[in-house]
N, CA, C and O atoms as a DFTB+ gen file, in Angstrom:
548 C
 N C O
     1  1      -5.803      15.022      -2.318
     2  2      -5.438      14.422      -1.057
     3  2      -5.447      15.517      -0.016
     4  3      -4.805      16.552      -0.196
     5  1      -6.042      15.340       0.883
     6  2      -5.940      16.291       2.058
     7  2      -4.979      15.907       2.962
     8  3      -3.993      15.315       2.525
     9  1      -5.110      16.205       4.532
    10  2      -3.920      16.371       5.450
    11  2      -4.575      16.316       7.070
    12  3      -4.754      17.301       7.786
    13  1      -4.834      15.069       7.375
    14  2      -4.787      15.439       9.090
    15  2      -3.854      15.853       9.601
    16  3      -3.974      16.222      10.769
    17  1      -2.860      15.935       9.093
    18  2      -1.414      16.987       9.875
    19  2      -0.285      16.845       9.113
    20  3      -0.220      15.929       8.294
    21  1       0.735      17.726       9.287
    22  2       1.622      18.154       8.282
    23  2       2.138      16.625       7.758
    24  3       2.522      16.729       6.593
    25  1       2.187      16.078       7.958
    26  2       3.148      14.573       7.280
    27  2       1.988      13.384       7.585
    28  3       2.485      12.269       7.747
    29  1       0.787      13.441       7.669
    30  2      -0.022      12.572       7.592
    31  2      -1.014      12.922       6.242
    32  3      -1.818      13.801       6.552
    33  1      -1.111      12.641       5.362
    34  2      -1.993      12.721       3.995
    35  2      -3.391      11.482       4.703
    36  3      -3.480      10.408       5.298
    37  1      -4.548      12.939       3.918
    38  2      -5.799      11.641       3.824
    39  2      -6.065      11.523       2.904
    40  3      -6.262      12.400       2.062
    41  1      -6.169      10.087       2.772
    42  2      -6.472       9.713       0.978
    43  2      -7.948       9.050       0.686
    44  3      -8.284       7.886       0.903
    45  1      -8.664      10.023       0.182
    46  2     -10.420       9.662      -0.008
    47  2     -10.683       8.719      -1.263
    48  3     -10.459       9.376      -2.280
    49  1     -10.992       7.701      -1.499
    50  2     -11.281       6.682      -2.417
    51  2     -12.538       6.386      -2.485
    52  3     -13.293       6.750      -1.583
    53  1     -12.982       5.691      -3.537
    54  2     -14.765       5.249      -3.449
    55  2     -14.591       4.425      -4.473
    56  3     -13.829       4.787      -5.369
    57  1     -15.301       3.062      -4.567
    58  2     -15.644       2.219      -6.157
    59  2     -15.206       0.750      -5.377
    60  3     -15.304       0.341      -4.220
    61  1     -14.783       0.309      -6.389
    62  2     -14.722      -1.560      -6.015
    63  2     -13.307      -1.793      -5.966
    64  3     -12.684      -0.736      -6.070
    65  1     -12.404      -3.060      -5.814
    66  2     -10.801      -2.912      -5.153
    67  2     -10.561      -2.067      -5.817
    68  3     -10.564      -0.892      -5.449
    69  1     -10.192      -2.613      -7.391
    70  2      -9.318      -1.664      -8.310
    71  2      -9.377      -0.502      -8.329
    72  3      -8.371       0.127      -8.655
    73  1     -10.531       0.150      -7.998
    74  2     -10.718       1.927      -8.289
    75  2      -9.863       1.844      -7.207
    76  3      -8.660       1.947      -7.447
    77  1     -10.333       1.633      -5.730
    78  2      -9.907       2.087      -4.611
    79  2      -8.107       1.965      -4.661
    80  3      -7.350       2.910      -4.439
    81  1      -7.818       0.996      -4.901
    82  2      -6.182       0.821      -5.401
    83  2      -5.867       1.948      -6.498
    84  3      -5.049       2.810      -6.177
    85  1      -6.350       1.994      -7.540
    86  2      -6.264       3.166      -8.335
    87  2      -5.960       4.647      -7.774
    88  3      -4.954       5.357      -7.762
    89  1      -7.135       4.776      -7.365
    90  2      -7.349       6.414      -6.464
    91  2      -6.463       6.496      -5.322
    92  3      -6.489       7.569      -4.720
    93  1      -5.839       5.774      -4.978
    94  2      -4.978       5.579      -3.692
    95  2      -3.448       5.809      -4.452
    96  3      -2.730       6.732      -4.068
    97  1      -3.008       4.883      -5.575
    98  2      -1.838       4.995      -5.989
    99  2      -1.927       6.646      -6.572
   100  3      -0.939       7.306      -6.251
   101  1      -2.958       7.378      -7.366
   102  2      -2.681       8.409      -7.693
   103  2      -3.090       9.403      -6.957
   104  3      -3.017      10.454      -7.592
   105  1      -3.624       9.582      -5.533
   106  2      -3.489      10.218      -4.726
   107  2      -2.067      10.206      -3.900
   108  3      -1.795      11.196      -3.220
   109  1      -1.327       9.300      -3.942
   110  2      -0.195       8.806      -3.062
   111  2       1.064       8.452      -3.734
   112  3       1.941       7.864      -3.101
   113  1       1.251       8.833      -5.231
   114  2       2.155       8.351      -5.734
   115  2       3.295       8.926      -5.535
   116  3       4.219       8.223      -5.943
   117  1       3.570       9.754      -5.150
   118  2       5.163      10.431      -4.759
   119  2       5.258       9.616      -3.287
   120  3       6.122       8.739      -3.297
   121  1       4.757       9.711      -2.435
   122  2       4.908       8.717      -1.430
   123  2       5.068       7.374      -1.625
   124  3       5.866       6.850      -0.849
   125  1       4.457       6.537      -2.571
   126  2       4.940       5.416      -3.202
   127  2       6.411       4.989      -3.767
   128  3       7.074       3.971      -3.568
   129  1       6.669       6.162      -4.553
   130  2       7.841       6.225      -5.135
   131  2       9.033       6.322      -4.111
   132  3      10.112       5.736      -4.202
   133  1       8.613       7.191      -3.103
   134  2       9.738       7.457      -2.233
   135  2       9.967       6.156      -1.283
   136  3      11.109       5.987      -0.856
   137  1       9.062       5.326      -0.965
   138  2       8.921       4.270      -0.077
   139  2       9.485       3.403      -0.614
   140  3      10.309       2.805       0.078
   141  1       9.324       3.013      -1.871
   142  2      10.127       2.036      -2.654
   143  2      11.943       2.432      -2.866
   144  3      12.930       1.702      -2.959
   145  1      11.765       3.941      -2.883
   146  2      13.135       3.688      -2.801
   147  2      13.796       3.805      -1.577
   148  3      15.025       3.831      -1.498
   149  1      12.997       3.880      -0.561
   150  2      13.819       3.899       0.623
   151  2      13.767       2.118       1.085
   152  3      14.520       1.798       2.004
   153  1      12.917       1.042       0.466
   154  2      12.758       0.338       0.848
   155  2      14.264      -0.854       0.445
   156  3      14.761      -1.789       1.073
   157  1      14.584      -0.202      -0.920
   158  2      15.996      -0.520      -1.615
   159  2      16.873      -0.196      -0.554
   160  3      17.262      -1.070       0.221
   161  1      17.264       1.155      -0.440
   162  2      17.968       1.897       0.452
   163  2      18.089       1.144       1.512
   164  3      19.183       0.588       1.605
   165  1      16.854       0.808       2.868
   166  2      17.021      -0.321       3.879
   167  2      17.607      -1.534       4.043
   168  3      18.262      -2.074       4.935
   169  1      17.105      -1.907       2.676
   170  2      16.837      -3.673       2.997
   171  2      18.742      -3.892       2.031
   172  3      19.555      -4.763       2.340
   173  1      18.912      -3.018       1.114
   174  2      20.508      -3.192       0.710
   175  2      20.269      -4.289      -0.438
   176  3      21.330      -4.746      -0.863
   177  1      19.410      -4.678      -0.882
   178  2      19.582      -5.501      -1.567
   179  2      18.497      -4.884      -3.301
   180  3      17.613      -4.042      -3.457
   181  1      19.103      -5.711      -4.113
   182  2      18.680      -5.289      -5.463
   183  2      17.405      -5.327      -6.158
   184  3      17.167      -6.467      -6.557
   185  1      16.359      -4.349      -6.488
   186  2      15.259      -4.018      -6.642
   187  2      14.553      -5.596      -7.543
   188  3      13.535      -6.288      -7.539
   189  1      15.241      -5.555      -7.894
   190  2      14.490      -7.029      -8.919
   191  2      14.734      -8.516      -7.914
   192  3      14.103      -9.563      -8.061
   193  1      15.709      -8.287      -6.995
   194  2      15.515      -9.386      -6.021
   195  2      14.354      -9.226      -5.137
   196  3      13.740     -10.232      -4.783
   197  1      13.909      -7.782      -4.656
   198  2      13.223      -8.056      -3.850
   199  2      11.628      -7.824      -4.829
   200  3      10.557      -8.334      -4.504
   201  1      11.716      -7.471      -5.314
   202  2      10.257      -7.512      -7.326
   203  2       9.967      -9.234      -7.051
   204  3       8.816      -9.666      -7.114
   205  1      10.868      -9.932      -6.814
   206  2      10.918     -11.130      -7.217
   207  2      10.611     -12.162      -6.395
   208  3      10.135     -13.274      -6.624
   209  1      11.070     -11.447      -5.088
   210  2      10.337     -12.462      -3.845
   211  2       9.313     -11.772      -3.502
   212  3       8.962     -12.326      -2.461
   213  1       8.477     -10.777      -3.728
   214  2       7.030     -10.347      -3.351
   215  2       6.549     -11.011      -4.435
   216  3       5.982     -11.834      -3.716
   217  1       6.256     -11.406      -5.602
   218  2       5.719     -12.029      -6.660
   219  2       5.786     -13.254      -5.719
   220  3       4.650     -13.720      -5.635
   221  1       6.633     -13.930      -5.008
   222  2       6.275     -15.603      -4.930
   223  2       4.979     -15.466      -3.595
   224  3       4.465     -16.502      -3.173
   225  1       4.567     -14.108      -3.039
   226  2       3.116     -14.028      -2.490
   227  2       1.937     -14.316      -2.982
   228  3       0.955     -14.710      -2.353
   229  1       2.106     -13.969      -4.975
   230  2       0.812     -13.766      -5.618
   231  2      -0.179     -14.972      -5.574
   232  3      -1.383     -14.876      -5.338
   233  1       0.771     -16.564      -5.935
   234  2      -0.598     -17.365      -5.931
   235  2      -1.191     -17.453      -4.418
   236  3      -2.277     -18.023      -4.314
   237  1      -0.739     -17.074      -3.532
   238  2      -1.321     -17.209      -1.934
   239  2      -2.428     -15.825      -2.014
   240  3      -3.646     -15.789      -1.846
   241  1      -1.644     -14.961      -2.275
   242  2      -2.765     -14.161      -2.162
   243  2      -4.285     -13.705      -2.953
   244  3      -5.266     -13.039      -2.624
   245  1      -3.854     -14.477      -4.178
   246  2      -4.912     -14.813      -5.190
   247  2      -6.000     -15.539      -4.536
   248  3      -7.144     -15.117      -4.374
   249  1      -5.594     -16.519      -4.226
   250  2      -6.342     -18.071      -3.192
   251  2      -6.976     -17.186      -2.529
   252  3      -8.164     -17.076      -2.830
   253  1      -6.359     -16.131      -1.266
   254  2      -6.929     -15.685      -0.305
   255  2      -8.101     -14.659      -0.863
   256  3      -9.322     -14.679      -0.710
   257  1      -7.201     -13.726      -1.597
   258  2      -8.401     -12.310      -1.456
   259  2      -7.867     -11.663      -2.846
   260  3      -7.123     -10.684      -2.920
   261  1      -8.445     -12.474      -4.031
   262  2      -8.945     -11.556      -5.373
   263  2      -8.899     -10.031      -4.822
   264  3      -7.871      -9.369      -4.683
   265  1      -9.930      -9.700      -4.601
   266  2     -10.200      -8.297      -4.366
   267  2      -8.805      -7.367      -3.640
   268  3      -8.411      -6.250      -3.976
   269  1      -8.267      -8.266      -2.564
   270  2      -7.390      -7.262      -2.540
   271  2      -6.313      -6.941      -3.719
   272  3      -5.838      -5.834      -3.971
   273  1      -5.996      -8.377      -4.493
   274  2      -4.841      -8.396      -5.831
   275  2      -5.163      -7.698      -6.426
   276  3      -4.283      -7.022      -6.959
   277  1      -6.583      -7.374      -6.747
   278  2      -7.502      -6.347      -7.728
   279  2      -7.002      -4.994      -7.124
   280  3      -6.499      -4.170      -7.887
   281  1      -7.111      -4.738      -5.847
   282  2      -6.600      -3.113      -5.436
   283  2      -4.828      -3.204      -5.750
   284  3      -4.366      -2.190      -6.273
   285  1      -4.121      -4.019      -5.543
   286  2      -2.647      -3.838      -5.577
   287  2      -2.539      -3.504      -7.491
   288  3      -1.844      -2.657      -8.052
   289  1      -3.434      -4.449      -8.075
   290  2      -3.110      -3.570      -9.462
   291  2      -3.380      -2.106      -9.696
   292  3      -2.733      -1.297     -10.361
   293  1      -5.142      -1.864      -8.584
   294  2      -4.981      -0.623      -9.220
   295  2      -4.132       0.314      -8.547
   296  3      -4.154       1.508      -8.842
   297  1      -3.401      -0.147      -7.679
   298  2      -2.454       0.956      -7.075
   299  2      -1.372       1.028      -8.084
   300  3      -1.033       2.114      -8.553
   301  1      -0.759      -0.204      -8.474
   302  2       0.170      -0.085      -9.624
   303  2      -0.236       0.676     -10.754
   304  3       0.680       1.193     -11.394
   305  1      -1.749       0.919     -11.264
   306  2      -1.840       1.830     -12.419
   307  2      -2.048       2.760     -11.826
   308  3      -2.085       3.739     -12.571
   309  1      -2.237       3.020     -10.683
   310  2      -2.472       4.534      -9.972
   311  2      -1.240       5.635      -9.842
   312  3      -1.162       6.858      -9.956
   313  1      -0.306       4.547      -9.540
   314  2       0.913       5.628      -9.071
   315  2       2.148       5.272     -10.198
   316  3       3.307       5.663     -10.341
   317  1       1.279       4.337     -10.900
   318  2       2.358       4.479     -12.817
   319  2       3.910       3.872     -12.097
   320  3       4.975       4.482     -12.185
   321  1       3.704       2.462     -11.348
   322  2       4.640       1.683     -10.900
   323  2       4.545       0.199     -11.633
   324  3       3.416       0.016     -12.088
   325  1       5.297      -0.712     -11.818
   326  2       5.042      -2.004     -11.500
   327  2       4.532      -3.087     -10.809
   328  3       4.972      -3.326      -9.685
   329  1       3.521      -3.902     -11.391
   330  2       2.779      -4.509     -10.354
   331  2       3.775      -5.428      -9.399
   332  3       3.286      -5.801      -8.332
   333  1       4.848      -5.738      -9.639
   334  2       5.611      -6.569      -8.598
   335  2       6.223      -5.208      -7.600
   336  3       6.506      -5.454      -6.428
   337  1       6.386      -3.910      -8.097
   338  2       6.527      -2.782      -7.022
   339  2       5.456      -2.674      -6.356
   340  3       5.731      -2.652      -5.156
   341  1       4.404      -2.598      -6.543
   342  2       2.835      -2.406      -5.507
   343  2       2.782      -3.577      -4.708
   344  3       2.252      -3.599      -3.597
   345  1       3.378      -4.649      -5.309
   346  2       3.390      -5.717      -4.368
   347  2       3.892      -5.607      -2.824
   348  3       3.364      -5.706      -1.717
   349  1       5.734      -5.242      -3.552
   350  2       6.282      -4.851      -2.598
   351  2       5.923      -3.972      -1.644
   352  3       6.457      -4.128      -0.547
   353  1       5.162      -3.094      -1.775
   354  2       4.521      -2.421      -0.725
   355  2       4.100      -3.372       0.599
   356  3       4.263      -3.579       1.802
   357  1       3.557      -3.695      -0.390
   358  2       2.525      -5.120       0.667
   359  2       3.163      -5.877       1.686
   360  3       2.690      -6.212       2.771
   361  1       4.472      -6.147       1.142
   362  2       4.775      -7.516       1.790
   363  2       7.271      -6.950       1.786
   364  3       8.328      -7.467       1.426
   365  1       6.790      -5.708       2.427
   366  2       8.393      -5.601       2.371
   367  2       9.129      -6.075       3.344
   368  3      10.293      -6.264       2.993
   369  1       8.866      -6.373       4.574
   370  2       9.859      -6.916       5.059
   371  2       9.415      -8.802       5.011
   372  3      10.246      -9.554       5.522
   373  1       8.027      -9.482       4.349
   374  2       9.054     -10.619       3.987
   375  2       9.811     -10.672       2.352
   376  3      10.420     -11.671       1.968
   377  1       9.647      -9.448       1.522
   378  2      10.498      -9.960       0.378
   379  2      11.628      -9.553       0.645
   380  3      12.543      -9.918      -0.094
   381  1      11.932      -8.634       1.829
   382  2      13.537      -8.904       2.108
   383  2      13.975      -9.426       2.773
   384  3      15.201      -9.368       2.859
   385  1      13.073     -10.402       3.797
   386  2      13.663     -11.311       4.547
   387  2      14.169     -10.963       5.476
   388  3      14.977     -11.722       6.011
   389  1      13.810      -9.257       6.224
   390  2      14.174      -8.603       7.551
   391  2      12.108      -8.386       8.414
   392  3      10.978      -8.151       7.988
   393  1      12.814      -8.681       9.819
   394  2      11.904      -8.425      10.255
   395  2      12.013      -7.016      11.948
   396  3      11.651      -6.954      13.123
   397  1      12.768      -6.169      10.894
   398  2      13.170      -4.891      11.706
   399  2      12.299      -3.490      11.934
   400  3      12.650      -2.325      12.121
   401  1      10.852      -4.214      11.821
   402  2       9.705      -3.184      12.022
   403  2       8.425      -3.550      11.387
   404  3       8.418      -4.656      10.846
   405  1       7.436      -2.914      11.343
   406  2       6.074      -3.545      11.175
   407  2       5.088      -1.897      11.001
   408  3       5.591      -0.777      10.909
   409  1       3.829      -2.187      11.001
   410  2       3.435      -0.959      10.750
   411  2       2.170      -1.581      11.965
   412  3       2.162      -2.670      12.539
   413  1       1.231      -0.500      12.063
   414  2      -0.093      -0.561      12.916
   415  2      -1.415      -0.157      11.935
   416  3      -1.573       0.994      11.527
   417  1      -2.203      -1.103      11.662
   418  2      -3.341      -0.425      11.193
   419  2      -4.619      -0.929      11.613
   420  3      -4.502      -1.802      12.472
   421  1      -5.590      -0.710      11.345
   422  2      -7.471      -0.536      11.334
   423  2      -7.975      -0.214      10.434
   424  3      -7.594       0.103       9.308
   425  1      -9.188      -0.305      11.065
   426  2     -10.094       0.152      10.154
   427  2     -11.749       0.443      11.059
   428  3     -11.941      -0.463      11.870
   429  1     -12.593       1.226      11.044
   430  2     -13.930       1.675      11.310
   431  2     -14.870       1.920      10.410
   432  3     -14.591       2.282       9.267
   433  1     -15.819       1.785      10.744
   434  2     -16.887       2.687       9.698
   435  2     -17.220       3.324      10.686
   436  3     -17.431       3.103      11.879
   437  1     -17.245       4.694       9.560
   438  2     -17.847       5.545      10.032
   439  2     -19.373       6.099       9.483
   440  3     -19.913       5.413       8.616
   441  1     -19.945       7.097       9.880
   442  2     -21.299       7.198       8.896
   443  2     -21.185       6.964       7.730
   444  3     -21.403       5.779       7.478
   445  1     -20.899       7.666       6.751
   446  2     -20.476       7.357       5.545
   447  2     -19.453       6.929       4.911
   448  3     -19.480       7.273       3.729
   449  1     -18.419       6.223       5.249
   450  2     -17.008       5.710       4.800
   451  2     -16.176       5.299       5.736
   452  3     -15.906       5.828       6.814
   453  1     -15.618       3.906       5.057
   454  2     -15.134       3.652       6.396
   455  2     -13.848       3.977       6.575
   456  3     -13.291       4.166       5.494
   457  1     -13.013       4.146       7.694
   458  2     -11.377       4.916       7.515
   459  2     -10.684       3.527       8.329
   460  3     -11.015       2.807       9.271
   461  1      -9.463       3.623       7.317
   462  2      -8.231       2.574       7.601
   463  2      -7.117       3.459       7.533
   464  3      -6.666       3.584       6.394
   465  1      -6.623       4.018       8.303
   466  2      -5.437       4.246       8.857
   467  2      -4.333       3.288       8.926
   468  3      -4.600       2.164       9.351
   469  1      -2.612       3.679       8.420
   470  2      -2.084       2.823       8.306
   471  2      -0.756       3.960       8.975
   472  3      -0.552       5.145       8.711
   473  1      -0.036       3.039       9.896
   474  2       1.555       4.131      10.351
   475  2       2.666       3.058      10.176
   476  3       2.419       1.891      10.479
   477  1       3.992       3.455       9.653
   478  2       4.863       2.420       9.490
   479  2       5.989       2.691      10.115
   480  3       6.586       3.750       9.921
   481  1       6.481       1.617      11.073
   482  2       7.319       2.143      12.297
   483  2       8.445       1.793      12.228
   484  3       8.978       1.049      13.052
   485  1       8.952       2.237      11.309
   486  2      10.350       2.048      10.919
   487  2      11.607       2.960      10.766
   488  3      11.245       3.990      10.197
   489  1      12.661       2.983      10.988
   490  2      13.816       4.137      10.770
   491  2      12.739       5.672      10.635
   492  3      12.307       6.443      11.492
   493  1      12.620       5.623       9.356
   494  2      11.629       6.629       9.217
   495  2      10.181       6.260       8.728
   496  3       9.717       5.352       8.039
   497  1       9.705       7.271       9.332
   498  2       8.033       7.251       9.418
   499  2       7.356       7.681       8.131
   500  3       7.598       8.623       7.377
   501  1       6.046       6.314       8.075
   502  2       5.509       6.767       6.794
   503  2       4.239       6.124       7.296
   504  3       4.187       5.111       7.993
   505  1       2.842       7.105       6.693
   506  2       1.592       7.090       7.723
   507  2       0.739       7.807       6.665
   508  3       1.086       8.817       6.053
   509  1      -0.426       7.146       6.531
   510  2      -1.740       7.974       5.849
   511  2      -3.122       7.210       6.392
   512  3      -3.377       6.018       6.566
   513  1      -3.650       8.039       6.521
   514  2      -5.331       7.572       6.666
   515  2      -6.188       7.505       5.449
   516  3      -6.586       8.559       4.953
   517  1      -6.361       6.877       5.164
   518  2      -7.746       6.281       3.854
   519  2      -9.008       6.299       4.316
   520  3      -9.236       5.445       5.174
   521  1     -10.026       7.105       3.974
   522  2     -11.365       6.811       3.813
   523  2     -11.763       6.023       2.522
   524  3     -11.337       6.315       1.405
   525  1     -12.561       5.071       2.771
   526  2     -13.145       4.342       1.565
   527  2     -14.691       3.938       1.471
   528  3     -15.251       3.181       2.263
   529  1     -15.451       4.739       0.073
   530  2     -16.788       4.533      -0.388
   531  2     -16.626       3.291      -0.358
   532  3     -15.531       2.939      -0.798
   533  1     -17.612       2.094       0.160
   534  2     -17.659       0.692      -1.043
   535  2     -19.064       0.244      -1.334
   536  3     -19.767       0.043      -0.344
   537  1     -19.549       0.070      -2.418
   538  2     -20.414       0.136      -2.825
   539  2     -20.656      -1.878      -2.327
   540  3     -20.056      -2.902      -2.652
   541  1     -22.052      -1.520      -1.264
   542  2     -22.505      -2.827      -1.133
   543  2     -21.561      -3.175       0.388
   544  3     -21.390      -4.269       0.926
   545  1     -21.177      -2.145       0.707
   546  2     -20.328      -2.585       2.434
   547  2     -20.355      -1.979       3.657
   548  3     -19.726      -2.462       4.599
């Protein structure tokens, strides 16, 4: 993982969802870990309650976009979490049912890869830029 600046990590990925979820959770997994537990820490409420209301996203998001469910697993085998924790990533302030911040992201192509930048604007700040190979995009 490299660094556009001291507390911004760039995280370079390439392959189809799952790799890219993969290579992302194990480029990013101490940041994962820490987000989840600050996400406990915020929201005050008990890790398997909120495990439990990001799971009632899955059949919606199945319907919608396979491919992305395919990257949330491989982030879960990437950063050696639970797939209802990678969830939570996804979807934390509705599995806690606060809506006390939001994040900003994109995405470009660039010549060779395209970059999605993501910043999360909350109490404290949490922010990485992703470049991603995709084969066929």
């Amino acid at each position: 993982m490299g660094a556009i600046g001291p507390a911004f990590p760039l995280i370079d990925v390439s392959g189809d969802a799952y790799a890219l979820g993969r290579q992302h959770g194990e480029q990013a997994a101490g940041m994962i870990h820490r987000y989840l537990g600050w996400i406990e820490r915020l929201t005050a409420q008990p890790a398997g309650t909120l495990r439990d209301n990001a799971l009632r996203f899955l059949p919606y998001l199945q319907r919608l976009s396979p491919r992305f469910v395919a990257e949330v697993r491989g982030l879960a085998d990437g950063a050696k979490i639970a797939f209802a924790d990678a969830l939570l990533c996804q979807a934390r302030a509705e599995a806690a049912q606060t809506w006390d911040g939001g994040c900003t992201a994109g995405s470009w192509p660039g010549k060779t890869k395209i970059w999605t930048p993501n910043i999360w604007m909350w109490r404290s700040c949490y922010g990485c830029a992703r470049t991603m190979d995709v084969p066929g995009r």
